[in-house]
C-alpha positions, -999 to 999 in steps of 0.1 A, spaced: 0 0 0 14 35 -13 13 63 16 19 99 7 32 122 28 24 163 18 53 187 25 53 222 19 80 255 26 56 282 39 60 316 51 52 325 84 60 358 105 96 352 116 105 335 81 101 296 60 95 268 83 86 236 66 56 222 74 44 183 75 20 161 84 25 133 114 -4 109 98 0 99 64 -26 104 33 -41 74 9 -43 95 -21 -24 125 -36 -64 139 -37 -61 136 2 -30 157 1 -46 182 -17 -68 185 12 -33 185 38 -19 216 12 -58 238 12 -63 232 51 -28 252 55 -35 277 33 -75 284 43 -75 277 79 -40 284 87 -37 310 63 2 300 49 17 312 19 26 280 8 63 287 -15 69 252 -25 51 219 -18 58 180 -32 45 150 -23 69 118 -6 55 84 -13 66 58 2 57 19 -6 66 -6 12 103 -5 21 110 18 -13 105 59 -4 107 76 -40 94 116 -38 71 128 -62 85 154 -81 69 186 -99 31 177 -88 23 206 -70 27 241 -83 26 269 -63 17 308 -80 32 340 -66 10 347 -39 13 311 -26 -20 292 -38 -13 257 -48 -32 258 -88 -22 219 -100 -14 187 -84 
């Protein structure tokens, strides 16, 4: 079973901390839902995000499916 784990660079008030989740997701879909929770309820601006997956004992990262415009909203996955 493939888990995916969202990561994102965002900018808070004293500079980039990267952000994470401690449970993984199912589904990239579900990690669209990790990346608009941070930027709606947390309000973020998110300045990079990807996605790790990891499958069984094999972690490979998920490069290029998240882009992020200039004022930090995440417009494809």
């Amino acid at each position: 079973m493939k888990q995916y784990w969202p990561m994102a660079v965002a900018l808070e008030h004293d500079g980039p901390t990267l952000l994470f989740t401690y449970d993984s997701c199912l589904s990239v879909e579900a990690c669209e839902s990790v990346f608009k929770l941070w930027q709606d309820a947390h309000h973020y601006k998110l300045l990079v995000t990807w996605i790790d997956c990891i499958e069984g004992e094999y972690k490979t990262l998920i490069e290029h499916k998240c882009h992020v415009n200039a004022i930090g909203q995440v417009k494809k996955i």
